[in-house]
Residue frames as a rotation matrix with the C-alpha (Angstrom) as fourth column:
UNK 1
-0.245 0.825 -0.509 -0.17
0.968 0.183 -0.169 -10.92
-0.046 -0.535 -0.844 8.48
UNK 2
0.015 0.429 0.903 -2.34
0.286 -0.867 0.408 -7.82
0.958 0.252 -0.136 7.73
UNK 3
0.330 0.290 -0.898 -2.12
0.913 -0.338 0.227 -5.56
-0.238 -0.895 -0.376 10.91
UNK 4
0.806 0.038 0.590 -1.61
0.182 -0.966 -0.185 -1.65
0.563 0.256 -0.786 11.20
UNK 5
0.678 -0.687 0.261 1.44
-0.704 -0.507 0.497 -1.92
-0.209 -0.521 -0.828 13.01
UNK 6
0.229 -0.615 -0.754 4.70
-0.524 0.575 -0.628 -3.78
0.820 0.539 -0.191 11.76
UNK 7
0.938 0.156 0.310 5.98
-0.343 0.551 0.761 -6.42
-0.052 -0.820 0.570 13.89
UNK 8
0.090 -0.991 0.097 9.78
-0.990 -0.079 0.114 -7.39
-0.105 -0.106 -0.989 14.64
UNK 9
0.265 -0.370 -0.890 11.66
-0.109 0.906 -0.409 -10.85
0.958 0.206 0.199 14.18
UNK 10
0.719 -0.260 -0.645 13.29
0.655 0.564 0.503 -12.65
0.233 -0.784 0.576 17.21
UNK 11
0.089 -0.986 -0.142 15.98
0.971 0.118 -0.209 -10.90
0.223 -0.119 0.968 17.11
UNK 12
0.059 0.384 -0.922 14.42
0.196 -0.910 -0.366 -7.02
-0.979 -0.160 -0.129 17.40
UNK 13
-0.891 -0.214 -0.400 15.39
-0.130 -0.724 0.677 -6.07
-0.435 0.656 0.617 13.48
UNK 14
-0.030 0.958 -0.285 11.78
-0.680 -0.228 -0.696 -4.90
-0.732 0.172 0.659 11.80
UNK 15
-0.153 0.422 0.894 10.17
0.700 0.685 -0.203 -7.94
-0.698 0.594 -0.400 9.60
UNK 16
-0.401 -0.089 -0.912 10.19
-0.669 -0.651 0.358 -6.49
-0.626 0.754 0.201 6.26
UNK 17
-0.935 0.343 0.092 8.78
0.354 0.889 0.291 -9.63
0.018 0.305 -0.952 4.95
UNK 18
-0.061 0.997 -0.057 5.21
0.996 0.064 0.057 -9.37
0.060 -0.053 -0.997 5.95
UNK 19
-0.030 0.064 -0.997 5.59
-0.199 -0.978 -0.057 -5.25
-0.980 0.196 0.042 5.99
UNK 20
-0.654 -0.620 -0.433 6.31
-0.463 -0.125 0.878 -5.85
-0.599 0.774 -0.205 2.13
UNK 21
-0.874 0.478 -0.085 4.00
0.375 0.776 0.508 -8.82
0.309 0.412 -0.857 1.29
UNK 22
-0.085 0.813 -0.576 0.88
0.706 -0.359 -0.611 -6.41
-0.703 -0.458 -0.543 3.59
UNK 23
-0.370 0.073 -0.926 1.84
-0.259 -0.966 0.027 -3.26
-0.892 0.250 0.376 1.27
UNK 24
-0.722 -0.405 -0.561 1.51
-0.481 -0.289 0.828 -5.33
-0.497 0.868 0.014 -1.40
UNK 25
-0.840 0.497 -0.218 -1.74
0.470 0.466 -0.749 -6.59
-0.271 -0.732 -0.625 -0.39
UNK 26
0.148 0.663 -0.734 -3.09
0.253 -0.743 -0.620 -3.08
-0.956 -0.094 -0.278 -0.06
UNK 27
-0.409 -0.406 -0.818 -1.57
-0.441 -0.696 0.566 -1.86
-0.799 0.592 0.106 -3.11
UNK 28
-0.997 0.048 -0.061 -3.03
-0.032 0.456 0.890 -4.25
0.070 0.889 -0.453 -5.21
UNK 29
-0.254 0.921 -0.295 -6.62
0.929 0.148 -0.339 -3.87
-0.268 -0.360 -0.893 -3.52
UNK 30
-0.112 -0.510 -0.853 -6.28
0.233 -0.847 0.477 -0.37
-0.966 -0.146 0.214 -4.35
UNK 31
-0.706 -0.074 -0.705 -5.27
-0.636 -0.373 0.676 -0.42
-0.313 0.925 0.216 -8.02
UNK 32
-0.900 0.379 0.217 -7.95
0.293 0.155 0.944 -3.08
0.324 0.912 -0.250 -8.96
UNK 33
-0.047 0.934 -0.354 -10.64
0.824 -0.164 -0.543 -1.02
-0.565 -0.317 -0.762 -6.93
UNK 34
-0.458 -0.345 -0.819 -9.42
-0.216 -0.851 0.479 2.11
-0.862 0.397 0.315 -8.96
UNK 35
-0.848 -0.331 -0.414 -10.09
-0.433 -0.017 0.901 -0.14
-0.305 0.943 -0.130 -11.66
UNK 36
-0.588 0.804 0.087 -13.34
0.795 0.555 0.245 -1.68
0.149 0.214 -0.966 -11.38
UNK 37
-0.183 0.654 -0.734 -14.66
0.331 -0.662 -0.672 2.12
-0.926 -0.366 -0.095 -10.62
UNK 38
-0.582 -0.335 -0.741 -13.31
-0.437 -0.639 0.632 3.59
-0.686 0.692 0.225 -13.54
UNK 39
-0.998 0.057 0.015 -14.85
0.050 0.687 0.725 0.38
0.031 0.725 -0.688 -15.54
UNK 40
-0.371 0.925 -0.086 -18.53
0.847 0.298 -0.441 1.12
-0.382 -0.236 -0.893 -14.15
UNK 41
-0.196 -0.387 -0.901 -17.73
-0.150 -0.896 0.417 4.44
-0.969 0.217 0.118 -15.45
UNK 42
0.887 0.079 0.456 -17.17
0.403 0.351 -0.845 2.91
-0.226 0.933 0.279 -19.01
UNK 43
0.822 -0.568 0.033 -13.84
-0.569 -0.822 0.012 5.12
0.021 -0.028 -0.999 -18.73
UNK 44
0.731 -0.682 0.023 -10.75
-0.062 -0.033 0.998 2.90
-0.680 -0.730 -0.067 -19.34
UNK 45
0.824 -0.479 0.302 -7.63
0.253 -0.166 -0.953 3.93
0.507 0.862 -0.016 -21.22
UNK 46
-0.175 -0.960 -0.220 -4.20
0.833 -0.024 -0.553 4.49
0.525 -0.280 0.803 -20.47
UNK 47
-0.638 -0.231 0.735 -4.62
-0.427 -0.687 -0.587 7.62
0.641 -0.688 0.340 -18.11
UNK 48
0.328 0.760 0.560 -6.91
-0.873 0.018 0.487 5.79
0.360 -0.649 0.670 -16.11
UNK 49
0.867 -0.390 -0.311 -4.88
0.440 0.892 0.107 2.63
0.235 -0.230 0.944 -15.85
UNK 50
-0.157 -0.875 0.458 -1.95
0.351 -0.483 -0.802 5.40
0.923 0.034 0.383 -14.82
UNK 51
-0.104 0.051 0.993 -3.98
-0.815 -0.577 -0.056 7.12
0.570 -0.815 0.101 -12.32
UNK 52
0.886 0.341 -0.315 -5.22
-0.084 0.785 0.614 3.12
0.456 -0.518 0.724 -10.83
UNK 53
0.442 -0.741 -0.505 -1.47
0.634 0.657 -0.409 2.47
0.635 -0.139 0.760 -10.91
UNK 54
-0.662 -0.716 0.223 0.06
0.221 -0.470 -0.854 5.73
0.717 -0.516 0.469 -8.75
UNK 55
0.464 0.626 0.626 -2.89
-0.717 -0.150 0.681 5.32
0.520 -0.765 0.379 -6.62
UNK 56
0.914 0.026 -0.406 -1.84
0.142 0.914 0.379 1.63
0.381 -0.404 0.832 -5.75
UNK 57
0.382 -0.874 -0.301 1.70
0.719 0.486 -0.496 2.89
0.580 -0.027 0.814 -5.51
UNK 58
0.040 0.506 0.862 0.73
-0.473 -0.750 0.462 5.40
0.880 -0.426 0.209 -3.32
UNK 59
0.763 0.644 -0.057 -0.74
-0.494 0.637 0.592 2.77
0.417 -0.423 0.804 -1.14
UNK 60
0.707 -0.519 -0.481 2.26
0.226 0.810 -0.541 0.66
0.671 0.273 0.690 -1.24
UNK 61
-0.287 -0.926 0.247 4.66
0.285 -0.329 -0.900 3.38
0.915 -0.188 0.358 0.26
UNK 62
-0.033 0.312 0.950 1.88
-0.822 -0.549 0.152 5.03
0.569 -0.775 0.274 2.93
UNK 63
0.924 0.382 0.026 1.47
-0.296 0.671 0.679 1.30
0.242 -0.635 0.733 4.37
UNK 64
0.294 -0.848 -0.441 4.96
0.761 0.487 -0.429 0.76
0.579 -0.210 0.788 4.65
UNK 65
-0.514 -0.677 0.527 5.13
0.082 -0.651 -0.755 3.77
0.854 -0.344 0.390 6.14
UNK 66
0.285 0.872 0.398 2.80
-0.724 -0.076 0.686 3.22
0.628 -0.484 0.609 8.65
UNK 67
0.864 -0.250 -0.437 4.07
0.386 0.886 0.258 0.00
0.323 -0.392 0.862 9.65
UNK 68
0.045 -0.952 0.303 7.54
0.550 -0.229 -0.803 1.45
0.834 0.203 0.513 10.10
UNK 69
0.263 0.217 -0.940 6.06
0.876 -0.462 0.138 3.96
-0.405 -0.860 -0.311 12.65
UNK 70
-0.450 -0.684 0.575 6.98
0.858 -0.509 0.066 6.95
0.248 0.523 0.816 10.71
UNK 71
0.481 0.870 0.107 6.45
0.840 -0.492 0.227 10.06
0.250 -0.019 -0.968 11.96
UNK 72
0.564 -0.392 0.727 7.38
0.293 -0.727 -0.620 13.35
0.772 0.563 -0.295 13.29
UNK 73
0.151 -0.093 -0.984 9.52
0.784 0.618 0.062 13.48
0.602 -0.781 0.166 15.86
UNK 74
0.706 0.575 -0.414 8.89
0.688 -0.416 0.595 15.39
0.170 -0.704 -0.689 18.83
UNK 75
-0.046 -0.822 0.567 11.06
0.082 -0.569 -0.818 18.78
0.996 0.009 0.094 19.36
């Protein structure tokens, strides 16, 4: 289930399921919006199907981090 916070199992341990199966969601919204810009563009060739892909995998890691709660912790 798409949400901005992850979400635990019965038991408390963090659902990595649907944290995984959301990132990969975004990440794939991502690389083929990368790609349908570039394509209105007329612009696509292997650095542009690189930059789609470390955008999406970008994506992939910042939404798992998100879900996760990552941040800095307080001093």
């Amino acid at each position: 289930m798409l949400t901005i916070k992850g979400q635990n199992n019965s038991d408390g341990s963090f659902d990595w399921r649907n944290a995984f199966l959301d990132a990969g969601i975004m990440a794939a919204l991502t690389f083929f919006t990368a790609l349908g810009g570039l394509g209105a563009t007329g612009a696509i060739a292997g650095r542009e199907v690189l930059a789609a892909g470390i955008a999406a995998a970008t994506e992939f890691f910042l939404t798992l981090a998100i879900k996760r709660g990552l941040r800095e912790k307080p001093e």
